[in-house]
C-alpha positions as CSV (number, residue, x, y, z in Angstrom):
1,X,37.3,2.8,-5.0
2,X,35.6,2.1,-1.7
3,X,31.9,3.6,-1.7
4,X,30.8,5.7,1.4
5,X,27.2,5.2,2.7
6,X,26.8,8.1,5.3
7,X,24.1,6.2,7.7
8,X,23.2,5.9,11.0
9,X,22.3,2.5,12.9
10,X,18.6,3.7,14.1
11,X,17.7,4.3,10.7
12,X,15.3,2.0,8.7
13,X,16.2,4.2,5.5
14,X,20.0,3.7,6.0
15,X,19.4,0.1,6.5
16,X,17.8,-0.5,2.8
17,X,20.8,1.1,1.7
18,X,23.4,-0.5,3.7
19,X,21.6,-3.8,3.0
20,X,21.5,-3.5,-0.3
21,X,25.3,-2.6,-0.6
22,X,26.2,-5.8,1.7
23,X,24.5,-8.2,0.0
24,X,25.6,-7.0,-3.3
25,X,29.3,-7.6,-2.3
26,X,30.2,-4.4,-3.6
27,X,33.1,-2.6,-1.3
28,X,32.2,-0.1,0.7
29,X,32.3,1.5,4.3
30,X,29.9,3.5,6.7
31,X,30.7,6.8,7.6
32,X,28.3,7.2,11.5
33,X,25.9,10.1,10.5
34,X,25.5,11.9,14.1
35,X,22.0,12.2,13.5
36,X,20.3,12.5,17.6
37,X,22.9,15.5,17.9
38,X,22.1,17.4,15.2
39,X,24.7,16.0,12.5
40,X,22.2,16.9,9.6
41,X,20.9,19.7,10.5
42,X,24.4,21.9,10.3
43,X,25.1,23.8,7.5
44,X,27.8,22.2,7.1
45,X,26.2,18.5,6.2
46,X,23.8,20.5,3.8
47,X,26.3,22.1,1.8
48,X,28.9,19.2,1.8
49,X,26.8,16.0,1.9
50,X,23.1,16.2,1.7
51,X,21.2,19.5,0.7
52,X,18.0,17.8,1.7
53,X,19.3,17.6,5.9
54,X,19.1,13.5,5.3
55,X,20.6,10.3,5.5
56,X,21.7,8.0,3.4
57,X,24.1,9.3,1.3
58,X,25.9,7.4,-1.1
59,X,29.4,8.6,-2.1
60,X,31.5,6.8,-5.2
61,X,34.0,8.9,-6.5
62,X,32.2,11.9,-8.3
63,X,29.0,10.1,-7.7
64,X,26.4,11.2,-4.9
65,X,23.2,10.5,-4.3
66,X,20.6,10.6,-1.4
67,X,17.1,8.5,-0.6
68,X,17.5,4.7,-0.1
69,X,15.4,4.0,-3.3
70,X,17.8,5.8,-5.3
71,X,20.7,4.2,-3.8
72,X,19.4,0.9,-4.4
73,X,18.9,1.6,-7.6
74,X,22.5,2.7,-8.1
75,X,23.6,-0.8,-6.2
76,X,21.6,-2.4,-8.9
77,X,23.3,-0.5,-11.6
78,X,26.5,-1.2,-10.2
79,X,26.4,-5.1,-9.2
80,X,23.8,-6.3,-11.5
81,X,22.1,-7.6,-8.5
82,X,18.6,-6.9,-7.0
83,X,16.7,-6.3,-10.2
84,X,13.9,-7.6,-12.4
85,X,14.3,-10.0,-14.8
86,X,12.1,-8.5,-17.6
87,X,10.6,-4.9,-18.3
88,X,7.5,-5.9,-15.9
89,X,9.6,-6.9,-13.3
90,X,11.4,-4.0,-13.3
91,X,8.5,-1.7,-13.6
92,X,6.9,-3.7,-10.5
93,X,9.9,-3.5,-8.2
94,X,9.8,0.1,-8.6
95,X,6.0,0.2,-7.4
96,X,6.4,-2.2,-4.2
97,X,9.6,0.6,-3.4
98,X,7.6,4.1,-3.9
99,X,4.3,2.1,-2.3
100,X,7.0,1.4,1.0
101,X,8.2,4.8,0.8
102,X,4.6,6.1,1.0
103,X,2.4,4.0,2.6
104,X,4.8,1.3,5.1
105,X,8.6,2.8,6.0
106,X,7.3,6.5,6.6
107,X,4.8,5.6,8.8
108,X,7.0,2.7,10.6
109,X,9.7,4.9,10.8
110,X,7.6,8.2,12.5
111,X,5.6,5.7,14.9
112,X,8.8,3.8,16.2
113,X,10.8,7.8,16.4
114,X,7.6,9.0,18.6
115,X,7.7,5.8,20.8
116,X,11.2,5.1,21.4
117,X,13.4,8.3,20.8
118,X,11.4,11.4,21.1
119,X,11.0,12.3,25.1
120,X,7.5,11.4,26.9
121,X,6.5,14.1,27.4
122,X,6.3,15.0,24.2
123,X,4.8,11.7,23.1
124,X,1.3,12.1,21.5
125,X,-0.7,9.3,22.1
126,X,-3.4,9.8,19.4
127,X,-1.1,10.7,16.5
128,X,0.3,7.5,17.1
129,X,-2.6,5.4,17.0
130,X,-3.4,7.0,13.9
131,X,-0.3,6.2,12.5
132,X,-0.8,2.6,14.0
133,X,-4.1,2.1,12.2
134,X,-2.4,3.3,9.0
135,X,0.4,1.1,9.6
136,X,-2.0,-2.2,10.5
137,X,-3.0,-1.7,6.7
138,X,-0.2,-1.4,5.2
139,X,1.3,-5.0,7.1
140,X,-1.9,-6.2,5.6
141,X,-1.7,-5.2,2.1
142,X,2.0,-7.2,2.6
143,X,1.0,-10.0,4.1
144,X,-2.0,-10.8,1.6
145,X,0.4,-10.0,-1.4
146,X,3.1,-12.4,0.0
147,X,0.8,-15.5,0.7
148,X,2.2,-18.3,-1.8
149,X,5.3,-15.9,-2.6
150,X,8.8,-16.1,-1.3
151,X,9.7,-12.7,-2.4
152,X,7.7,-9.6,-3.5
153,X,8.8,-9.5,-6.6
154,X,9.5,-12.5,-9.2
155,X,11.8,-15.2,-7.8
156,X,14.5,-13.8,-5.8
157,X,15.6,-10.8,-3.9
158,X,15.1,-7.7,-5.1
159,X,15.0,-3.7,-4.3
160,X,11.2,-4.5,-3.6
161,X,12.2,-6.6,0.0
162,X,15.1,-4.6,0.3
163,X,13.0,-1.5,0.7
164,X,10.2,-3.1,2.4
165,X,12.1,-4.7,5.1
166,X,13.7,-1.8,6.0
167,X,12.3,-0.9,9.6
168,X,10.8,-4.4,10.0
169,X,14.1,-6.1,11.9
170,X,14.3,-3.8,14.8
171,X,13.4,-4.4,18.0
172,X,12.6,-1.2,19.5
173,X,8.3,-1.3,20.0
174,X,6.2,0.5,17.3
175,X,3.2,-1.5,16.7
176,X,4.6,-4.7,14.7
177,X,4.5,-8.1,15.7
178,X,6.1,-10.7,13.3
179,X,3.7,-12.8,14.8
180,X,0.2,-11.6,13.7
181,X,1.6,-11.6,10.2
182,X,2.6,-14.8,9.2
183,X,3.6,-14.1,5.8
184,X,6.0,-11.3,6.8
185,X,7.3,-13.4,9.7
186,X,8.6,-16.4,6.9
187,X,9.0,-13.7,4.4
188,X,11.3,-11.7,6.8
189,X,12.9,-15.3,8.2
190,X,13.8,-16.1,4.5
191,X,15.6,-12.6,3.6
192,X,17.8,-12.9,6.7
193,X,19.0,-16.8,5.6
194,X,20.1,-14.9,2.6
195,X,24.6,-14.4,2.1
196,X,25.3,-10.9,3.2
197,X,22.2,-10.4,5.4
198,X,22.8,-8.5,8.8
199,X,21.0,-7.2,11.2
200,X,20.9,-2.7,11.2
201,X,22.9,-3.0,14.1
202,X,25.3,-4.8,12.9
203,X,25.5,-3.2,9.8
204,X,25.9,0.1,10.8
205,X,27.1,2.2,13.5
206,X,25.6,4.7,16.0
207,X,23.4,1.8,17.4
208,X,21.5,3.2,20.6
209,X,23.4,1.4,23.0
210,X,26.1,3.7,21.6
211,X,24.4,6.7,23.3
212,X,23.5,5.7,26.4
């Protein structure tokens, strides 16, 4: 049976999810979340898909789950892919994903929505340098830890870059430049030699050009 990933192409979140899925070679299809005109906020979505008003979604057979670290974690179960080698492994992948959650893709994915997709006007330039700063320390605390490493975690891809990657490939302007982190830029540069890597909009639909 053909899993559903309910995702949308603007979203980092969606991505780790959609990444994970196509480079685990399991079979499965988007379903375009209509997210900029209110798709998840209708009752409708909440009762039927997603109590919790989000994407991704993750639909295989009478499975369902939401939240990209969950998903991946069910991709792992599923393939066998994307996982640590030993109970440490494991136990460390599972850090580097709530640590994104928290401190990198929430903030990445708030700054680059207040930048590129909320209206001017509306724009707040402090809260966003604030969330810049926080940001800048975060790309720091990955950059240091990848220095000598080719992946976050043990010796080959795992949920860890899956989930830290996740807004870091989009081109829209929100205060990161592969270029003043060296180890992200290579680090980045080596996950998207990998088989199965594609861009978010290529991936997924509901890309921006898509609404203008």
């Amino acid at each position: 049976m053909t899993i559903k990933l309910y995702c949308f192409g603007e979203s980092g979140n969606s991505y780790k999810a959609a990444l994970a899925l196509e480079m685990s070679g399991l079979d499965w299809q988007p379903v375009n979340v209509d997210f900029f005109n209110g798709a998840t906020r209708t009752a409708e979505y909440r009762s039927e898909i997603n109590e919790m008003g989000e994407a991704p979604v993750l639909v295989d057979g009478d499975f369902r789950t939401s939240q990209s670290g969950a998903i991946q974690a069910y991709v792992t179960e599923t393939s066998g892919k994307f996982g640590g080698k030993t109970r440490e492994e494991n136990y460390d992948i599972f850090r580097w994903v709530l640590w994104d959650n928290h401190k990198l893709s929430s903030m990445a994915g708030l700054t680059r929505f207040l930048i590129n997709f909320l209206p001017e006007e509306h724009r707040n330039a402090d809260v966003i340098a604030f969330n810049q700063g926080r940001l800048k320390a975060a790309y720091q605390v990955l950059n240091t830890h990848l220095d000598g490493r080719d992946w976050i975690v043990g010796d080959g891809v795992t949920n860890a870059d899956l989930s830290c990657c996740g807004y870091l490939y989009y081109p829209e302007p929100f205060g990161f430049d592969r270029a003043d982190w060296p180890h992200i830029d290579a680090w980045l540069t080596r996950l998207s030699e990998q088989p199965g890597w594609k861009h978010p909009y290529d991936l997924m639909p509901g890309k921006q050009p898509d609404r203008a």
